[in-house]
C-alpha positions in Angstrom: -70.4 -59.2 21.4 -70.6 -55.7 20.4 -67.2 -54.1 19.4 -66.3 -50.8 19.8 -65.1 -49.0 17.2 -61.4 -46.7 17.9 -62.6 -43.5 15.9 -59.6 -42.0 16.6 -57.8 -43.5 13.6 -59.3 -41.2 11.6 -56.5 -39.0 12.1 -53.9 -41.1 11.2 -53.7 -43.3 7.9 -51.7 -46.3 8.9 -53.8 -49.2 10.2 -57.2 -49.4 10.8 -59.9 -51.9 13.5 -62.6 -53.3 11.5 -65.9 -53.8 13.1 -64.8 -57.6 14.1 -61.9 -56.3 16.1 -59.0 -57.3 13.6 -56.7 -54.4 13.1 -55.5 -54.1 9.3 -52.4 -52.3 8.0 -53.9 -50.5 5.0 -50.5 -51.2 2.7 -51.1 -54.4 3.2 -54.6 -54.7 2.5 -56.0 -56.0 -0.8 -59.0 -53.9 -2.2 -61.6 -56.8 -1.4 -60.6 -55.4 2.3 -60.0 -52.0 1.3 -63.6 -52.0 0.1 -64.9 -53.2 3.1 -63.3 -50.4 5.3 -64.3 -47.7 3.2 -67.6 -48.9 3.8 -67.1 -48.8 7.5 -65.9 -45.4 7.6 -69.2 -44.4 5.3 -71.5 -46.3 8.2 -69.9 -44.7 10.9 -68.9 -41.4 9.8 -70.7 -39.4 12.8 -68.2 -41.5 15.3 -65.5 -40.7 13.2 -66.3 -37.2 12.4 -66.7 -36.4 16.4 -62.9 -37.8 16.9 -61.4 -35.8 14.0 -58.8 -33.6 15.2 -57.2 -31.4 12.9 -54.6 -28.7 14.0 -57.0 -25.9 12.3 -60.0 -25.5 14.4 -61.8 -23.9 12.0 -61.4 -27.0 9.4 -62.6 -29.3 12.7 -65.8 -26.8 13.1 -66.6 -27.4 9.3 -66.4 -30.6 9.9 -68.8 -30.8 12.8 -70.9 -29.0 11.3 -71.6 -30.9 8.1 -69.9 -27.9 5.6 -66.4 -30.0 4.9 -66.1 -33.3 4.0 -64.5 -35.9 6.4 -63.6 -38.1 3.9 -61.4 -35.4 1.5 -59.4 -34.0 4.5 -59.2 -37.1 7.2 -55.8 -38.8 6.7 -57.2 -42.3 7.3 -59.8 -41.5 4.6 -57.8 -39.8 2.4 -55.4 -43.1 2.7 -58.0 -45.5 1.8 -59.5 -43.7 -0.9 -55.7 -43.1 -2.9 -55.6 -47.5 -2.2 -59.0 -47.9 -3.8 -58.2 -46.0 -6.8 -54.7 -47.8 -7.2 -56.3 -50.5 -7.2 -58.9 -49.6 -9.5 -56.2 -48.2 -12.2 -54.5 -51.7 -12.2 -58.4 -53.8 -12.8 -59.3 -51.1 -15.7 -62.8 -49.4 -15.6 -64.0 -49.7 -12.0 -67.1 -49.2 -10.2 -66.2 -45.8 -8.8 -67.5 -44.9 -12.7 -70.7 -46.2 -13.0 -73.7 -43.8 -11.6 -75.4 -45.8 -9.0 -78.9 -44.2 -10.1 -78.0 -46.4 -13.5 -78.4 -49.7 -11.6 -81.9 -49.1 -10.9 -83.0 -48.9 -14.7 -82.9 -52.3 -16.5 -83.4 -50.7 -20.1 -79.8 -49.2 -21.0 -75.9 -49.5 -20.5 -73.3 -46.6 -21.0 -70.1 -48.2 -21.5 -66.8 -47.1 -21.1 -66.6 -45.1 -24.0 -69.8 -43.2 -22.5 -72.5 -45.1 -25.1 -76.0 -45.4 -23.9 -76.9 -48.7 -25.5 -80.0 -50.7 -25.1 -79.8 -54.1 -23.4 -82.5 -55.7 -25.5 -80.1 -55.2 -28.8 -76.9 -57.0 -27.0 -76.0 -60.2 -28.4 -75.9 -62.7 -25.7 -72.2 -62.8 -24.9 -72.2 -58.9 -24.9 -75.0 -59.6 -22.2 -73.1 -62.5 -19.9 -69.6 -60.0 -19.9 -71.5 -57.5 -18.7 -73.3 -59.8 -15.7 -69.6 -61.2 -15.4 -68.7 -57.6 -15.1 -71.4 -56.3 -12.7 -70.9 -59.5 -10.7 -66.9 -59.4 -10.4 -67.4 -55.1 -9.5 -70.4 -56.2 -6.9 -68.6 -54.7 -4.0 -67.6 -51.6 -5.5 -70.8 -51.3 -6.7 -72.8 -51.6 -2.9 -69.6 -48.6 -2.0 -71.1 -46.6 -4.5 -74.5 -47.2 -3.7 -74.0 -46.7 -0.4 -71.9 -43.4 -0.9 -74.9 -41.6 -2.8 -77.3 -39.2 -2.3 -80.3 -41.3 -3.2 -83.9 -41.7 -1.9 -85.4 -44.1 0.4 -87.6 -45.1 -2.5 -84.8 -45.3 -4.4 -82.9 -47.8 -2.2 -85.6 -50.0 -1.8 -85.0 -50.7 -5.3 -82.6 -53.1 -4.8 -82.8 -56.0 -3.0 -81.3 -58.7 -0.9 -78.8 -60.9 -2.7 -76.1 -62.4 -3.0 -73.5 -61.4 -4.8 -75.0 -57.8 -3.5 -75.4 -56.5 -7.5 -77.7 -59.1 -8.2 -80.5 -57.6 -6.4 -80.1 -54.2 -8.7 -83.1 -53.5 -11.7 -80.1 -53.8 -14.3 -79.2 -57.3 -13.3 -82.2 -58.5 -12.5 -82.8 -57.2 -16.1 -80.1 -58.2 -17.7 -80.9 -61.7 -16.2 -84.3 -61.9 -17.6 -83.0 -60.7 -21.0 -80.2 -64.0 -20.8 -83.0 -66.3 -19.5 -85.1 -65.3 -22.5 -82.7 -66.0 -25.1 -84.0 -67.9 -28.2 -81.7 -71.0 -29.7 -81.5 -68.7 -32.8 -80.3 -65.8 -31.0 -77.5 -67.8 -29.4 -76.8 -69.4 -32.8 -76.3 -66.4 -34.4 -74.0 -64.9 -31.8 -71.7 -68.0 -32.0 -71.2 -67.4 -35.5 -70.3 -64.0 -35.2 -67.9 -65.1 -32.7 -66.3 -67.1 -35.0 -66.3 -65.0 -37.7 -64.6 -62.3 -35.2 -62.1 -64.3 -34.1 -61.3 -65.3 -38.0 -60.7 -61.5 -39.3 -58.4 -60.7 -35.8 -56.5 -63.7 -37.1 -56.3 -62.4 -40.4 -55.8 -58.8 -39.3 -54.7 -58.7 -36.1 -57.4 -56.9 -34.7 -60.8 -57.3 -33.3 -63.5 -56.3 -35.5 -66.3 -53.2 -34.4 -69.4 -55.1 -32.5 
C-alpha cells in the first residue's frame, strides 16, 4: 500500500513519518536512521518544499521558486542535518567529505590529510581499510551521491549493489586491485606490518607509511 507522506513536518523538527508509516523522534534516532530520512527529505523535496510555511513570505516565495534552499532554512531539515554531523564528529572523517565525483574514478584516493594517492602503489592492507572504510561509510556515501549535482551519465556509473558503495568505479577498482594481489606483494606487506608494530613498541608511535 502506498503511504502518504505528512509534508507538513517540514516545519517543525521534532519527529518525523518515514515512507513505511513509522513515525521517528529524531533525538532518538541513530544516524543509520538519520541517514535514511535525510534521504527522504532529498526524494521528496517538491512535497515538502510546497508545505513549507515560514512566517516571512518572501523566504516561502524563494523557496517556491527554486532561489533558497529548503534544506538550510526548514526546521526539520535544519534538525536532521545538525544530528548527521554529530554523529559524524563522534565516527571521525565521514562521508559528507568525500566528493562523490571521486567515486566514479578507480585510479586515485585523497585522504584525510587531502593526499591524492594512487591506488595501484597501496600496500594491500592500506587497500582492504580503505574497502572496510568505503563499505562501513556506504550509506553516507549513496546521501552524498544522491545530494549532488551530477549527470545522468554520471549516475549511470554506478551500479546496483549491495552494500550500495560497492557498485562505485573506486570499489569496483579497488576490488580488482585486492583480487590481483601477488603472494609477494602480500608477503611483503606482512612484514612491514611487523616491523611497524616493532618500532611503535619501541617508540611508542606508528611509523610514516
Amino acid at each position: 500500500m502506498r503511504i502518504t507522506l505528512d509534508p507538513d513536518e517540514v516545519n517543525q523538527a521534532v519527529e518525523v513519518t518515514l515512507t513505511d508509516g513509522r513515525t521517528v523522534t529524531l533525538a532518538d534516532a541513530d544516524p543509520r536512521v538519520l541517514r535514511r530520512i535525510a534521504r527522504q527529505l532529498h526524494t521528496h523535496r517538491s512535497s515538502y518544499a510546497a508545505a513549507f510555511a515560514p512566517d516571512d513570505e518572501a523566504l516561502a516565495t524563494r523557496i517556491t521558486n527554486g532561489t533558497a534552499a529548503l534544506d538550510e532554512v526548514a526546521p526539520l531539515h535544519r534538525r536532521v542535518h545538525e544530528l548527521l554531523e554529530e554523529a559524524r564528529a563522534k565516527g571521525g572523517r565521514g562521508a559528507s567529505h568525500v566528493d562523490p565525483v571521486e567515486l566514479l574514478q578507480g585510479t586515485t584516493w585523497t585522504s584525510s590529510s587531502g593526499v591524492v594517492e594512487e591506488l595501484a602503489s597501496f600496500t594491500p592492507t592500506h587497500r582492504r581499510n580503505l574497502q572496510g572504510w568505503l563499505e562501513r561509510n556506504s550509506d553516507g556515501l549513496r546521501d552524498r551521491f544522491d545530494e549532488a549535482e551530477l549527470t545522468e551519465r554520471q549516475r549511470g556509473m554506478a551500479v546496483d549493489a549491495d552494500p550500495w558503495v560497492a557498485g562505485t568505479p573506486l570499489y569496483r577498482a579497488l576490488a580488482a586491485l585486492i583480487a590481483n594481489e601477488t603472494g609477494t606483494e602480500q608477503a611483503k606487506d606482512q612484514a612491514r606490518q611487523v616491523l611497524r608494530n616493532l618500532e611503535f613498541e619501541r617508540e611508542g608511535r606508528w611509523p610514516d607509511r
